[in-house]
C-alpha positions as CSV (number, residue, x, y, z in Angstrom):
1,X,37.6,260.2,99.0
2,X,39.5,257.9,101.2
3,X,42.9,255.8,101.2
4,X,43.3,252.3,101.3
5,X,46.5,250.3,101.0
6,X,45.4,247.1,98.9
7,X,48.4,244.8,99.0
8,X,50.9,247.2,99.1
9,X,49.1,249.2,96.4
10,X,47.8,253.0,97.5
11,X,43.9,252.9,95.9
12,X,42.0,256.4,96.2
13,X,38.4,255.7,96.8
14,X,34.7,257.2,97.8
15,X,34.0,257.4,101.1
16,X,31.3,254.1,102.4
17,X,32.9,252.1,99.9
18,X,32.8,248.1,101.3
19,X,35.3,245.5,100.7
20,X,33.2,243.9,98.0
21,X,33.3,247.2,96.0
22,X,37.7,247.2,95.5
23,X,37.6,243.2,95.5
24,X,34.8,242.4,92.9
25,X,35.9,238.9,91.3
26,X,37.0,237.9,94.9
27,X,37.0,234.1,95.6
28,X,34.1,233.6,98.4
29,X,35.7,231.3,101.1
30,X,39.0,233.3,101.1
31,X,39.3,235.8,103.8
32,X,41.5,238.9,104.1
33,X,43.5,240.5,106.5
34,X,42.5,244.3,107.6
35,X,45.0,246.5,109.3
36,X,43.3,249.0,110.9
37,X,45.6,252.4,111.1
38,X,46.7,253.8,114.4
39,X,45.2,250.5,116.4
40,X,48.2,248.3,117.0
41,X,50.8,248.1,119.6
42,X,54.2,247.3,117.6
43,X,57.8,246.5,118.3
44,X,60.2,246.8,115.9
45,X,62.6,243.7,114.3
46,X,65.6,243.4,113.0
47,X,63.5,243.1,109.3
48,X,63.3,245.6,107.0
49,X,60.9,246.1,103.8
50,X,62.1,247.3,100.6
51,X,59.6,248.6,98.1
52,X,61.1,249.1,94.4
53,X,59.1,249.5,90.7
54,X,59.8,245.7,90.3
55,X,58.9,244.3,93.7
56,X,59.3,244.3,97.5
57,X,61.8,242.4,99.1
58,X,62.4,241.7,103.0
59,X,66.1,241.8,104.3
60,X,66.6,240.9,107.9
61,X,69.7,242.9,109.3
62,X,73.0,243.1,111.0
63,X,72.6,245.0,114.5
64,X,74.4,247.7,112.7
65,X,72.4,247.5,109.5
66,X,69.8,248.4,111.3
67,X,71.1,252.3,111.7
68,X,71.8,252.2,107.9
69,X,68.7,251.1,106.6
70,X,66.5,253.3,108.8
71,X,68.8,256.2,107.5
72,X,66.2,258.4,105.0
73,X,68.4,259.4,102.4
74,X,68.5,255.8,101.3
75,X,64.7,255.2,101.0
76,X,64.4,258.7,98.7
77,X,64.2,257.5,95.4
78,X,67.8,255.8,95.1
79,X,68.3,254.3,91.5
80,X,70.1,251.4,90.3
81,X,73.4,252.5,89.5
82,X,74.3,249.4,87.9
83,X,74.0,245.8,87.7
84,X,75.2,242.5,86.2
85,X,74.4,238.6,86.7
86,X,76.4,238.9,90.3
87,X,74.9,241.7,91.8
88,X,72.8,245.1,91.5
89,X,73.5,248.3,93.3
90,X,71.2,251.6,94.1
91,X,72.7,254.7,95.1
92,X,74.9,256.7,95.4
93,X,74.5,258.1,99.1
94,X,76.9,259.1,101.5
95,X,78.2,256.7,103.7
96,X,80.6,256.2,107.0
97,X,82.6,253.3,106.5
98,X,86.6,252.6,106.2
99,X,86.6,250.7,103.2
100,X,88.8,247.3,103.1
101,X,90.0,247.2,99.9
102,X,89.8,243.4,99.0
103,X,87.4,241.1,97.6
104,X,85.0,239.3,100.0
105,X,83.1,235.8,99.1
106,X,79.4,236.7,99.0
107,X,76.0,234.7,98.9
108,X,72.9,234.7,97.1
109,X,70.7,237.4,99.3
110,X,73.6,239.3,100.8
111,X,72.9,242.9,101.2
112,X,76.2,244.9,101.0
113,X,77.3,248.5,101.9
114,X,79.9,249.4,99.5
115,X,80.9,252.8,97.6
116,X,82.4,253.2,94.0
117,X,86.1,254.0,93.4
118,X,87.1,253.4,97.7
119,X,85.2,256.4,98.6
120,X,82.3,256.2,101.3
121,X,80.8,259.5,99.7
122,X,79.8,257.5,96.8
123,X,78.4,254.1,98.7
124,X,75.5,251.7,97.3
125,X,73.3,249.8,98.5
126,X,74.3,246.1,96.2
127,X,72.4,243.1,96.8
128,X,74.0,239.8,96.0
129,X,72.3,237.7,93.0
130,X,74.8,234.7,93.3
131,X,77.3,232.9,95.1
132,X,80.5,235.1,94.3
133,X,83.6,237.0,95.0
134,X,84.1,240.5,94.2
135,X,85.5,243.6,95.5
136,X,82.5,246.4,96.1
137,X,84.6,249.0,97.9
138,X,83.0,247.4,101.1
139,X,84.6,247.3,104.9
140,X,85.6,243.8,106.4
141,X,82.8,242.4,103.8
142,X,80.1,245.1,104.5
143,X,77.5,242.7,104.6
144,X,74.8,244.5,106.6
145,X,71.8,241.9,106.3
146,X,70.4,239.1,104.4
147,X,67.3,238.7,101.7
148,X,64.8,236.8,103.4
149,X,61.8,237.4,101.0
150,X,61.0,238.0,97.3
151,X,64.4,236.8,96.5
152,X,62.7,236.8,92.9
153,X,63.0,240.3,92.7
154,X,66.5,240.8,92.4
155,X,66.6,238.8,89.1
156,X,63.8,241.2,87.8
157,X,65.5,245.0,88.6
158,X,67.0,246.6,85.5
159,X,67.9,249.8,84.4
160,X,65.5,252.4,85.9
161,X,64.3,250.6,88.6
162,X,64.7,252.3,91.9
163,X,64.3,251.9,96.2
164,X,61.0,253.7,96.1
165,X,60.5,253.1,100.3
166,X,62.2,250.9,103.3
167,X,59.9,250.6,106.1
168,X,60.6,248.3,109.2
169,X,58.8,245.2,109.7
170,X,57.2,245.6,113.0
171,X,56.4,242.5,115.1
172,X,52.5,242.9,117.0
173,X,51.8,242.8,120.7
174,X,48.1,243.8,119.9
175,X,46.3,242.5,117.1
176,X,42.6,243.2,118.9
177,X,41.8,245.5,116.2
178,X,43.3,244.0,113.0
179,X,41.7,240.8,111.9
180,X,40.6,238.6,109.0
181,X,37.0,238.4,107.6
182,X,35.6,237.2,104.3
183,X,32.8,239.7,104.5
184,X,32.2,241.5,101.5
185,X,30.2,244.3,102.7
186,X,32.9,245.7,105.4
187,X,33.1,249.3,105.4
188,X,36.3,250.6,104.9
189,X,38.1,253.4,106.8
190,X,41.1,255.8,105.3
191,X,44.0,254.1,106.4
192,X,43.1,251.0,106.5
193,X,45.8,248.4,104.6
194,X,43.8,245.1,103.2
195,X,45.8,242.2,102.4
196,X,44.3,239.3,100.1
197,X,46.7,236.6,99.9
198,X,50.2,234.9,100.6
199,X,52.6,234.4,97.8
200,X,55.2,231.6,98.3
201,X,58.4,231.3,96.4
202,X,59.5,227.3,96.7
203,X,62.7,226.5,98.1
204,X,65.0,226.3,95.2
205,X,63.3,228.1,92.7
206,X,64.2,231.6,90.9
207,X,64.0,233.2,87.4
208,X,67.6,232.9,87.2
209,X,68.4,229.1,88.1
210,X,66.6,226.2,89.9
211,X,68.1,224.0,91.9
212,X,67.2,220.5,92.1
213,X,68.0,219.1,95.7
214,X,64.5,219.7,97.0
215,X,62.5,218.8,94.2
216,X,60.8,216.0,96.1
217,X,59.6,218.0,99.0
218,X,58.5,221.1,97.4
219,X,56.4,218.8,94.8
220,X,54.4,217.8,97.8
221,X,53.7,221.8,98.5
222,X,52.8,222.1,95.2
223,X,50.4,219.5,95.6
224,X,48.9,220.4,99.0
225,X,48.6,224.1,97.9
226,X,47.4,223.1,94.3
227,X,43.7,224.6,94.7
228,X,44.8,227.5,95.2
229,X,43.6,227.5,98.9
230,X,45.3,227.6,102.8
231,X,42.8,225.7,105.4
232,X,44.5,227.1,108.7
233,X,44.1,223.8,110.7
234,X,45.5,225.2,113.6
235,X,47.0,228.9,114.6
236,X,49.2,229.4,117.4
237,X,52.1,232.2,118.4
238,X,54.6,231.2,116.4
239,X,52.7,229.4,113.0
240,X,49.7,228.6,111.5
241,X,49.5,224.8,109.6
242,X,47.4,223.3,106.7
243,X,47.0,219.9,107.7
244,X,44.4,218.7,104.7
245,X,47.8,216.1,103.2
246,X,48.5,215.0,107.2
247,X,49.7,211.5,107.0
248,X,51.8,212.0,103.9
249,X,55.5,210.8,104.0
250,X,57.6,213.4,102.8
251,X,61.6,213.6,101.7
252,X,64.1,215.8,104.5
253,X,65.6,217.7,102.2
254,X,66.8,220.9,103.8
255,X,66.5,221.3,107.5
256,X,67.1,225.0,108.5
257,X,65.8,227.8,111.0
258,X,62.5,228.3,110.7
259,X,62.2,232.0,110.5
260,X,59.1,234.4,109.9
261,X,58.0,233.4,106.7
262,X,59.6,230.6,106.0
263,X,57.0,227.5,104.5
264,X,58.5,224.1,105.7
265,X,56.6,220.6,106.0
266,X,56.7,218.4,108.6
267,X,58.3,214.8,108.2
268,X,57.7,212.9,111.1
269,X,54.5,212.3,113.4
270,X,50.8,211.9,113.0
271,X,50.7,215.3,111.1
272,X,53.6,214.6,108.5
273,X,52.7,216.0,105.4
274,X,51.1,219.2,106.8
275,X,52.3,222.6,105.9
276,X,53.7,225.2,108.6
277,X,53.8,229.0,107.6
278,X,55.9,230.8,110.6
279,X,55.0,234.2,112.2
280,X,57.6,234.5,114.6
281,X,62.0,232.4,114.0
282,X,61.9,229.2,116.1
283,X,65.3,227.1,115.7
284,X,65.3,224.4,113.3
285,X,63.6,220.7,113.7
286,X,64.4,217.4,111.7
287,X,61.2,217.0,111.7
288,X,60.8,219.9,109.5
289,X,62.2,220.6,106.2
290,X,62.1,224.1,104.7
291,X,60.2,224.2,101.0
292,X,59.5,227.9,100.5
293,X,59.4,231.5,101.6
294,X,56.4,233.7,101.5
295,X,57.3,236.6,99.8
296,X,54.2,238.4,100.3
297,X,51.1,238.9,102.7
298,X,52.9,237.1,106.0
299,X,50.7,239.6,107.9
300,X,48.0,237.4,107.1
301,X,49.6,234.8,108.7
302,X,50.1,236.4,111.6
303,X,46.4,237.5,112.3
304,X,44.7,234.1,110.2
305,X,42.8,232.0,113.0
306,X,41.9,228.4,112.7
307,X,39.2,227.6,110.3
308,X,40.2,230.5,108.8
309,X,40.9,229.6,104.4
310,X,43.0,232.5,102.5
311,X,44.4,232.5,98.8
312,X,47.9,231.1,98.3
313,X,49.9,232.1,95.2
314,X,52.8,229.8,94.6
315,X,56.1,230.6,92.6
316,X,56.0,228.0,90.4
317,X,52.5,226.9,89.8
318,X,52.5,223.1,89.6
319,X,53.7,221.2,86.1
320,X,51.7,218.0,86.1
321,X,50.3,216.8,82.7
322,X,49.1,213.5,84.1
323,X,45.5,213.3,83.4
324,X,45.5,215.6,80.1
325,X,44.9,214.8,76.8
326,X,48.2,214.6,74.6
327,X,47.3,217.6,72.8
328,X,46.1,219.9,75.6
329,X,49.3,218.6,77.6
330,X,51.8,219.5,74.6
331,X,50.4,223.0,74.7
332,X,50.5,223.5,78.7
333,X,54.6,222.2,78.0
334,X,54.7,225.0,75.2
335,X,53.8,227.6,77.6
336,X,56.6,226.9,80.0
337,X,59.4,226.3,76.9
338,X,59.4,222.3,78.0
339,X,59.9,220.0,75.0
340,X,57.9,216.4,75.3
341,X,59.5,213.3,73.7
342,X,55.9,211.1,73.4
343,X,54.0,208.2,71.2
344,X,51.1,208.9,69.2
345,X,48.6,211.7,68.6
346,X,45.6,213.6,69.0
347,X,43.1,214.5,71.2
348,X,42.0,211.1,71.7
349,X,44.9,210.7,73.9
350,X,45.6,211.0,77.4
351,X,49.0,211.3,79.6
352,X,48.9,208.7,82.5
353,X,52.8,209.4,83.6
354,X,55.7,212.0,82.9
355,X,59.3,211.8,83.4
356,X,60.7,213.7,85.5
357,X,57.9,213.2,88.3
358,X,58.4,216.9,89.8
359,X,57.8,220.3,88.7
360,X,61.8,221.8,89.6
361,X,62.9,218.5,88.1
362,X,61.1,219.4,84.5
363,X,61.1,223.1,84.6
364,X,65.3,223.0,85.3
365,X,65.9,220.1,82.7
366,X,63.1,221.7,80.2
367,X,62.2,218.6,78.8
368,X,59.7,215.6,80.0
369,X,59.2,212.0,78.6
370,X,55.3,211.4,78.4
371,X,53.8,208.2,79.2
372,X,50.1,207.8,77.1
373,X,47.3,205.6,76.4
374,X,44.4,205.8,74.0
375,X,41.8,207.6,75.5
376,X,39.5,204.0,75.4
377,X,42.1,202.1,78.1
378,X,41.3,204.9,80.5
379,X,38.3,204.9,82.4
380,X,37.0,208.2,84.1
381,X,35.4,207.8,87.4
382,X,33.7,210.6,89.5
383,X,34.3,210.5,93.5
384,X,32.0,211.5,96.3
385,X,34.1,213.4,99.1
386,X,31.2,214.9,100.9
387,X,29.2,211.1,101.7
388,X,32.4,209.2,102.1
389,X,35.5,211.0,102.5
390,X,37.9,208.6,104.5
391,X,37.2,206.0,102.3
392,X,38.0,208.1,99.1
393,X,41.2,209.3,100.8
394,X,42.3,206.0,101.2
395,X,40.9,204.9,97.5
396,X,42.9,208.1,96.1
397,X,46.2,207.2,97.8
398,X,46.2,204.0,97.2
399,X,45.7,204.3,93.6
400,X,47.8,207.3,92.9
401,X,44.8,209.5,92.7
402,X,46.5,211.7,95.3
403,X,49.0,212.9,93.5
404,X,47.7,213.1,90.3
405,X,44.4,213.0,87.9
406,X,45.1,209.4,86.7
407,X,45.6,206.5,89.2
408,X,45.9,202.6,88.2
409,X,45.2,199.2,90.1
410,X,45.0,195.5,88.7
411,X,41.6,194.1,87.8
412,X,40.9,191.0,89.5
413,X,38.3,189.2,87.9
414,X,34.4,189.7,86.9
415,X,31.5,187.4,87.2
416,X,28.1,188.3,85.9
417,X,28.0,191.9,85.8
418,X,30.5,192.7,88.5
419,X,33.9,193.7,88.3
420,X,36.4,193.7,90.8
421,X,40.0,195.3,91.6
422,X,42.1,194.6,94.3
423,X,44.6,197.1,94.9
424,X,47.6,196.8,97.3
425,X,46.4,198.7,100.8
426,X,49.0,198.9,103.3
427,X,48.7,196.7,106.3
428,X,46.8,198.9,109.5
429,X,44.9,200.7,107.0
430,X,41.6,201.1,108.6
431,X,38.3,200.9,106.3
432,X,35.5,202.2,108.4
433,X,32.1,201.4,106.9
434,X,30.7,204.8,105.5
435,X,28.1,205.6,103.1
436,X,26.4,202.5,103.5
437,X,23.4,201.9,100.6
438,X,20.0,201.8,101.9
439,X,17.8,200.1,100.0
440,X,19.6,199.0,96.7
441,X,22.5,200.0,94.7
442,X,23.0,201.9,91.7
443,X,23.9,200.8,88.5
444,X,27.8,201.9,87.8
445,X,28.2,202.8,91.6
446,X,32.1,202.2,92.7
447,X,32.2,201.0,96.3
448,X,35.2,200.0,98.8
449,X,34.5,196.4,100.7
450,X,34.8,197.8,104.7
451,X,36.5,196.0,107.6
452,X,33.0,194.6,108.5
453,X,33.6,191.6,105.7
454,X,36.9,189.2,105.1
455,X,37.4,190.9,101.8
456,X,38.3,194.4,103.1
457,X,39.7,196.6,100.5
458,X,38.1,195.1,97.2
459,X,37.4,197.8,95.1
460,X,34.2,196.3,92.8
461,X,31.8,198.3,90.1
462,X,28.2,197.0,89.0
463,X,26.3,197.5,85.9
464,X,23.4,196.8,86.9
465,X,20.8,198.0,90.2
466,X,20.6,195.8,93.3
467,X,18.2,196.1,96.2
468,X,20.5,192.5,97.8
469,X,24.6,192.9,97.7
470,X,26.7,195.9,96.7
471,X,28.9,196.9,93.6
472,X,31.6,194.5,95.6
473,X,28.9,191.7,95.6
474,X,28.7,192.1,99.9
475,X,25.9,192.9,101.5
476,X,25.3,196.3,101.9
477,X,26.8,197.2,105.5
478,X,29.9,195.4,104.0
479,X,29.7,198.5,101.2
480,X,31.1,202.1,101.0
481,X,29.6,203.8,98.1
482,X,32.7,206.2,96.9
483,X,31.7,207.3,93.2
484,X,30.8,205.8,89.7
485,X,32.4,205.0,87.1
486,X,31.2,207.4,83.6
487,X,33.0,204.6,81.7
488,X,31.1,201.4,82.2
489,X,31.2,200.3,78.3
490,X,35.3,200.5,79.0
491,X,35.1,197.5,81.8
492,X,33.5,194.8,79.2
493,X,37.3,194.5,77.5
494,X,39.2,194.1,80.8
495,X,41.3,190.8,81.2
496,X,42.5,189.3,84.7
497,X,45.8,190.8,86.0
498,X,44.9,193.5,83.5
499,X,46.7,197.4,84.7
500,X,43.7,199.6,85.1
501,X,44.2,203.7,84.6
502,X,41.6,205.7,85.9
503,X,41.0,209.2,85.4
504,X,38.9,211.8,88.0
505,X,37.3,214.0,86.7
506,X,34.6,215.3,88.8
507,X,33.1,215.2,92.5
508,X,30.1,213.7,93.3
């Protein structure tokens, strides 16, 4: 038998076992990170690991926190002595510290050496669950470091829960024997720690209480990170970047350090809207606003290369219920303890808005207004990413489709069998021709009008075959083929300056 460490978790198997064998239901693309034991050069930080029964959390340090944390009788099995909606304390251990005698103000995350009834003999280890005052026996404050990751965790410890390990977080000067793969049939060694994924708290969010003020930016991580994927666009020393919503205008909602770990988007330049995951603290940018934490797995970060795609877990998972049928979307609200106000009933229809927009937003106020429509007024339409996919970007964002399963734009007017729509596309907007047809058209095809022809950015659907123009009525090299439409029936009852909703639902 060997020993594997599989995210954080000690697993006890045969000897020749592969990866594929302790990762069976493993999503293909996703690659993890190996560790390989004894094979990297390592400095130690200022961080500091804690392991307990309900979760690990990372506390960066005070220079002299340092000594206490890396002191062993706090890391053997120290309890929680007790706790309250303020704060929760492990211990007792014996300490070395004049105690001060007075209350102290005290943040969210603080990490405090303090001692029961003024004597150090008796000291805890109390971590700060909200903005507070309080007298814990500490000296000048005893704040000896700061929560920087799984902040979630301290609104989870009850009674029984104990410090189970501290271990330091070591920063890597050699890396040239711990690497990512996705291959399923690599032999693992004793030793070896294996890390599948990165879990990301969002900025504002806990069990406890949400906070509102960047509800706006962290929708749009929600959103970028919604499949469940991170496409490392680019890896460098100090962060890696998804770039896949680049071009996206995002709200500056909290501009602060960017330290290891942190999640922020960027707000200005060619690559606003991309997300940055940092491996090493940088200082703060205005073009960067902070939306999250990883609270888990920032060692793959640090060894992810470019091209590389891992799994993301986010903390919460997206609320959206635009797109879903009323009653599937009143049982997703259920789930999370959100009431809906909404018209009508049934299955037959389908939510094309909701009040409030973001998931902090409806998840903090735990109620959303629900904008419907019979299921007949919305047409569903499949898109075809892999023939044309800046032309479908620009259709999706123009339409709403990028931010949600339903999109609308006005119906313009139909002759014959064709039907067009002309939605509002910003002026510099480039529409390349792509997936030009051939040889005729198909019946139902959706297709873009490209720069080629006056009529640039006419959206047009036919119901019949053509071997002349396109669905747009253009001749085919002024035609990007980006989908169908399922619902052709649907177009017959559409009247100029008409709102048209349309639902994806598939990929080409």
């Amino acid at each position: 038998m060997i020993t594997v460490l599989l995210d954080g978790e000690r697993l006890e198997i045969d000897e020749g076992s592969r990866l594929g064998d302790i990762l069976p239901d493993r999503d293909p693309v996703c690659a993890v990170a190996v560790i390989r034991p004894g094979t990297r050069e390592s400095e130690k930080t200022r961080s500091y690991q804690v392991i307990t029964t309900a979760g690990e959390v990372v506390v960066e340090s005070t220079p002299d926190g340092s000594r206490i944390f890396e002191d062993p009788l706090l890391a053997s099995g120290q309890k929680i002595h007790w706790h309250d909606r303020y704060a929760a304390a492990f211990g007792t251990f014996e300490g070395a510290f004049a105690p001060a005698r007075a209350p102290f103000l005290y943040d969210r995350g603080d990490v405090i050496m303090g001692c029961g009834g003024y004597d150090p003999k008796r000291s805890y280890l109390i971590f700060s669950k909200m903005h507070h005052s309080s007298d814990f026996g500490a000296g000048s404050g005893g704040v000896i470091g700061r929560v920087v990751g799984g902040r979630g965790v301290l609104d989870r410890w009850s009674s029984g829960d104990e410090i189970t390990g501290i271990r330091p977080v070591m920063a890597w000067a050699d890396t040239s024997r711990s690497f990512t793969t996705a291959d399923r049939t690599l032999l693992l060694e004793d030793g070896m720690q294996i890390i599948t994924h990165i879990r990301i708290t969002s900025e504002g969010y806990s069990q406890t209480g949400i906070s509102t003020d960047t509800a706006d930016s962290v929708e749009h991580l929600l959103l970028a990170l919604s499949g469940g994927h991170f496409v490392v666009g680019r890896s460098t020393s100090t962060h890696i970047m998804d770039r896949r919503k680049a071009e996206t205008d995002v709200s500056e909602d909290l501009v602060q350090a960017r330290r290891e770990g942190r999640v922020t988007l960027r707000t200005k330049g060619r690559d606003r809207g991309s997300v940055y995951i940092y491996t090493a603290d940088v200082p703060a940018s205005p073009a960067h606003t902070v939306v999250g934490q990883v609270t888990h797995g920032v060692e793959l970060a640090r060894l992810a290369k470019a091209k590389d795609i891992f799994c993301v877990r986010l903390e919460p998972r997206r609320f959206d219920l635009v797109g879903m049928t009323l009653t599937d979307a009143l049982a997703v609200a259920g789930e999370h303890g959100i009431s809906a106000e909404y018209a009508g009933e049934g299955s037959n229809v389908v939510v094309v808005a909701q009040e409030p927009g973001t998931t902090l937003e409806c998840l903090s106020k735990r109620k959303v207004k629900l904008t419907t429509l019979r299921y007949e007024k919305v047409i569903d339409i499949t898109l075809d990413d892999t023939a044309a996919p800046v032309t479908c970007d620009i259709f999706r964002r123009v339409t709403g489709l990028n931010l949600h399963d339903v999109g609308k734009m006005p119906f313009f007017f139909n002759f014959e069998d064709v039907y067009l729509f002309k939605p509002n596309i910003p002026t510099g907007v480039k529409i390349i021709p792509e997936n030009i047809p051939a040889k005729k058209t198909n019946s139902a095809a959706l297709a873009v009008t490209n720069d080629s022809r006056k009529g640039t950015g006419t959206v047009g659907v036919r119901l019949s075959e053509s071997e002349e123009f396109g669905p747009t009525s253009e001749p085919f090299e002024g035609t990007n083929i980006i989908g169908r439409v399922i619902d052709i029936e649907k177009l017959k009852s559409l009247k100029e300056k008409d709102m048209v909703f349309f639902r994806e639902v598939g990929h080409e």
